[in-house]
Every structure is written in C-alpha cells, then in structure tokens.
PLY file of the C-alpha trace (Angstrom):
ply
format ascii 1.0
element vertex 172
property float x
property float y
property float z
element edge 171
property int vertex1
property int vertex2
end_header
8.44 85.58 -127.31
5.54 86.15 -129.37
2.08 88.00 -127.35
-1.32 86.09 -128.45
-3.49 87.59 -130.52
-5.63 90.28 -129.59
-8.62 89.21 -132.09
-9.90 86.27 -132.96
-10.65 85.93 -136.81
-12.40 83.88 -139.20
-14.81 84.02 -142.05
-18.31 82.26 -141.68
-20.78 81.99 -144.74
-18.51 84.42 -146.74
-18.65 87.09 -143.92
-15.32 88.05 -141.81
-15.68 87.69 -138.06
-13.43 89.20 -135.31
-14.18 87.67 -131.12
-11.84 89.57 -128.53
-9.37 87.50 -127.89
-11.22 88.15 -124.26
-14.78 86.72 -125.54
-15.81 83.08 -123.47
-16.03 81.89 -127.21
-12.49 82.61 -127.51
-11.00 79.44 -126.48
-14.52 77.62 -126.96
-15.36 74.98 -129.67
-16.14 76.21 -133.03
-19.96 75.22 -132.15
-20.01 77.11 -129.46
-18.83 80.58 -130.98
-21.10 79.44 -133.89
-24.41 79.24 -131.55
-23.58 81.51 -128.74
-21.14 84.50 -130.14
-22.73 84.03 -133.72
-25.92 83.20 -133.23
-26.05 80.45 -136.00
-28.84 78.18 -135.04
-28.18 75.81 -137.77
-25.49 73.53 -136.41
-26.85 71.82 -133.16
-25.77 70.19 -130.05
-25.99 66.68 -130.10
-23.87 64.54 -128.45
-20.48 66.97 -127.69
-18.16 63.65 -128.96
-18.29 64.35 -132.41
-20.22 61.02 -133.35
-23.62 61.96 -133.93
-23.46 64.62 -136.97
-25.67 67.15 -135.79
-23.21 70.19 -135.86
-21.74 69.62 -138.84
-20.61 72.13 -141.00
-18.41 73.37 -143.93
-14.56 73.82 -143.26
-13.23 75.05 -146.74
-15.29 72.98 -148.00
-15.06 69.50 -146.32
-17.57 68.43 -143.57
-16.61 68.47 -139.84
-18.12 67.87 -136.54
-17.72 71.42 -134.93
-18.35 70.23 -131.36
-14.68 68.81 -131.21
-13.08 71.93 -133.09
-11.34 74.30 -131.29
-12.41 77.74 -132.26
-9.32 78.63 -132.87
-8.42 76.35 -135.07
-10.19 76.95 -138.22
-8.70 80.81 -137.98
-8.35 81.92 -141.56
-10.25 79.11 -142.79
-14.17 78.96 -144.54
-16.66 78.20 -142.47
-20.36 77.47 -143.85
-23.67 76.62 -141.83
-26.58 75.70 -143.06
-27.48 79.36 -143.05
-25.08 79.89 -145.75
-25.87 77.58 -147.83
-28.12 79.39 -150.34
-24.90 81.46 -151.54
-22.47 77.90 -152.03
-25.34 77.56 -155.40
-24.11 79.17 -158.06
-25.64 78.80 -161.29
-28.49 80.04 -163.74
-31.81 80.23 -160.85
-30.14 80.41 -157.72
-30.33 83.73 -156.89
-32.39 84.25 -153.53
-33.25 80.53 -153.42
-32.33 77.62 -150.98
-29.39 75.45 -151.53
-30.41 72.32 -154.15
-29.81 69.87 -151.00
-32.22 71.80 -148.76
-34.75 72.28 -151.42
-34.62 68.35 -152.02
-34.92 67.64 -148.10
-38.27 70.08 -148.73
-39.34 68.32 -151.75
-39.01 64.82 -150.33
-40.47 65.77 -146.57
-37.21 64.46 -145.04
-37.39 65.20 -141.81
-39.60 64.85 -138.96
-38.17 66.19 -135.47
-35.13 67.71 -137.42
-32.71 67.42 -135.16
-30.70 65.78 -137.30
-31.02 67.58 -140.58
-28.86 70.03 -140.12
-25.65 67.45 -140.35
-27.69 65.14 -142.79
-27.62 68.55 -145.54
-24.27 69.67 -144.38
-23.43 65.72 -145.71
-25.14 65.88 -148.42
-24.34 69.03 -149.44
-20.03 68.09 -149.09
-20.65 64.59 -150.67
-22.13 66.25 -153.89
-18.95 69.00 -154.33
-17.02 66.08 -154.31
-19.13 63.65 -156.15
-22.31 65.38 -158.07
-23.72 61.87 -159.09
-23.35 59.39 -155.81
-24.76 55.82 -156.32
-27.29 55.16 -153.09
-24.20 53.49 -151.73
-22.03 56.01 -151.86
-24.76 58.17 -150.18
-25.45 55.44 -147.56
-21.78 55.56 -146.64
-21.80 59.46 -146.53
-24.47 59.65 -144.25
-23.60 56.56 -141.80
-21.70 58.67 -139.50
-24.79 60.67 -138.73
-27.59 59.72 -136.49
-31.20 59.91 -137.14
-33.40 58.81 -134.15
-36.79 59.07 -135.94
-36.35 56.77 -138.75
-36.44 59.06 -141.87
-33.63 57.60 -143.40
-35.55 56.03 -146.75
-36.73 59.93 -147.27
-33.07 61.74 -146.48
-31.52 59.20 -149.09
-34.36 60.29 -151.55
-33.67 63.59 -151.11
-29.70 63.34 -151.42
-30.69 61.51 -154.48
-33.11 64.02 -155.53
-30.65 67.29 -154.88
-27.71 65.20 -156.98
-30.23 65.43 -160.13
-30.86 69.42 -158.95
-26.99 70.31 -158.44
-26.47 68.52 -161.81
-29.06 71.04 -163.27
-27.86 73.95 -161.64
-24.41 72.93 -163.04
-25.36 72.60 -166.47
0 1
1 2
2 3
3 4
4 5
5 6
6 7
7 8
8 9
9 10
10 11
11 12
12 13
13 14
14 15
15 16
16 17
17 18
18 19
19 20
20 21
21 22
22 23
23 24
24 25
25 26
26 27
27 28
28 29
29 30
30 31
31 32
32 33
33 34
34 35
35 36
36 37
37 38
38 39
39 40
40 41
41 42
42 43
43 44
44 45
45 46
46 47
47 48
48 49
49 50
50 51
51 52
52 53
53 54
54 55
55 56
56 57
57 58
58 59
59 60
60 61
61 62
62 63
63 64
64 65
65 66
66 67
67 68
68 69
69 70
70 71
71 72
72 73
73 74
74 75
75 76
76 77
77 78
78 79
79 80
80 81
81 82
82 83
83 84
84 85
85 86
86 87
87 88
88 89
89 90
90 91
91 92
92 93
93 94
94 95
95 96
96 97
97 98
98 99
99 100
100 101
101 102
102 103
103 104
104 105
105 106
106 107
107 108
108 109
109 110
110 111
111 112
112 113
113 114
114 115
115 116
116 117
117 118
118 119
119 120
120 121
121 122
122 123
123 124
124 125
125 126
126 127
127 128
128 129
129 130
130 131
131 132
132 133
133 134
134 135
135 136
136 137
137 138
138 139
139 140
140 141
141 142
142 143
143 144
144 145
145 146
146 147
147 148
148 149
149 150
150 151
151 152
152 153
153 154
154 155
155 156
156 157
157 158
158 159
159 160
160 161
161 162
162 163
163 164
164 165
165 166
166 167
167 168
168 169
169 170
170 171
C-alpha cells in the first residue's frame, strides 16, 4: 500500500512549487492554488465550468481552463500565467519586456473591463507556438471558446493579428 504524498509539487512560470500535502489548495483546482496559495492574479474566476476562458493558462504548453483542473493533476507538469509570460519570449529584445501577445493587446487597446483578457492572451499566446502566422479564421476559431461581454472582439483579433507579425520578428 503506497502512503500519499507528503508535498505537493509543481513548477509555475519556470519556478518549482511545493503545498503541504495538508494546504486547503491541496486537493483544490489548479485556479484555486494559482489565486489563493500562489497569489497569481492573472488567471480569473469566471464561470467555475470551464466555458468561459477566463482562467486559462499554459499546461506544457497547451491552453487549459484551470477552474476544472485538479491541482493535482498537472504535478510535474509546466504551468504558465500570464505573469510568466514575459520569460516564454525568447529572442533578440526581449529581455525585461512583455510577452509579443500582451504588448499587441497594449498596442491595439484591446480591452476594456479586462476580465476577459487574461484567457484571450493565454489563447493567443498558445495559438501562435503552434501556428506563428494564423489567418483571421484560424484566430476566430482560437478565440471562440472564450467570452468577451464588452464587445472588444474587432480589437483582440487585431491584436492577435498584430502579436503574430511581433512573434514572427522576435523569431527571426
């Protein structure tokens, strides 16, 4: 018979993280250690269901709602918020800047309550590892999981659009 764990581990923006296996975030949702053990502020609660985008965040690498993940199930694994974004840009002028996606979303003024944001750059930001030079459809379906309730959708696709041509440059 195997004991559980003592400590629960994982790595978040490049850092390692240990929570007593004792912690409430322990057997919590990923969000919820994020916010409340972590204090990451980036990935907020929306709807708790998973189907409105606004926790979303890196898990090696691929996007995922992290109100609906167990904590304990991305042990071992990457995790990136938006707060670790800046260090996911590697290139030539990166150093001690913002990601290219979050500068764009600056550039092109897309947000305005920014509730949202966080899982529209998380998106973004996992569409253009895969795919550094989406057509506005492929952004459109990218982003149509994720709800935006003040209508700055014309300005978020600008600004995917925009950070595609940045990541490109930063690549180069």
């Amino acid at each position: 018979m195997q004991t559980p764990a003592t400590v629960f581990s994982l790595s978040v923006n490049g850092q390692p993280c240990e929570l007593p296996a004792g912690t409430p975030g322990a057997g919590a949702t990923l969000l919820h250690v994020l916010r409340n053990d972590l204090s990451l502020n980036g990935p907020k609660y929306g709807c708790g269901l998973g189907q409105c985008g606004a926790c979303t965040v890196l898990v090696d690498g691929v996007a995922a709602r992290a109100c609906v993940i167990p904590a304990r199930g991305v042990a071992g694994r990457e995790v990136t918020t938006l707060e670790g974004l800046p260090a996911r840009c590697h290139g030539a002028g990166c150093e001690g800047r913002l990601h290219p996606v979050q500068q764009a979303f600056v550039d092109e003024q897309a947000a305005q309550c920014g509730y949202c944001l966080n899982g529209m750059v998380m998106m973004a930001v996992a569409l253009l590892e895969r795919n550094p030079d989406p057509d506005e459809a492929a952004i459109r379906r990218e982003l149509a999981g994720n709800l935006c309730r003040c209508g700055t959708h014309v300005e978020i696709i600008r600004a995917v659009q925009r950070a595609a041509v940045l990541v490109r440059g930063v690549a180069a």
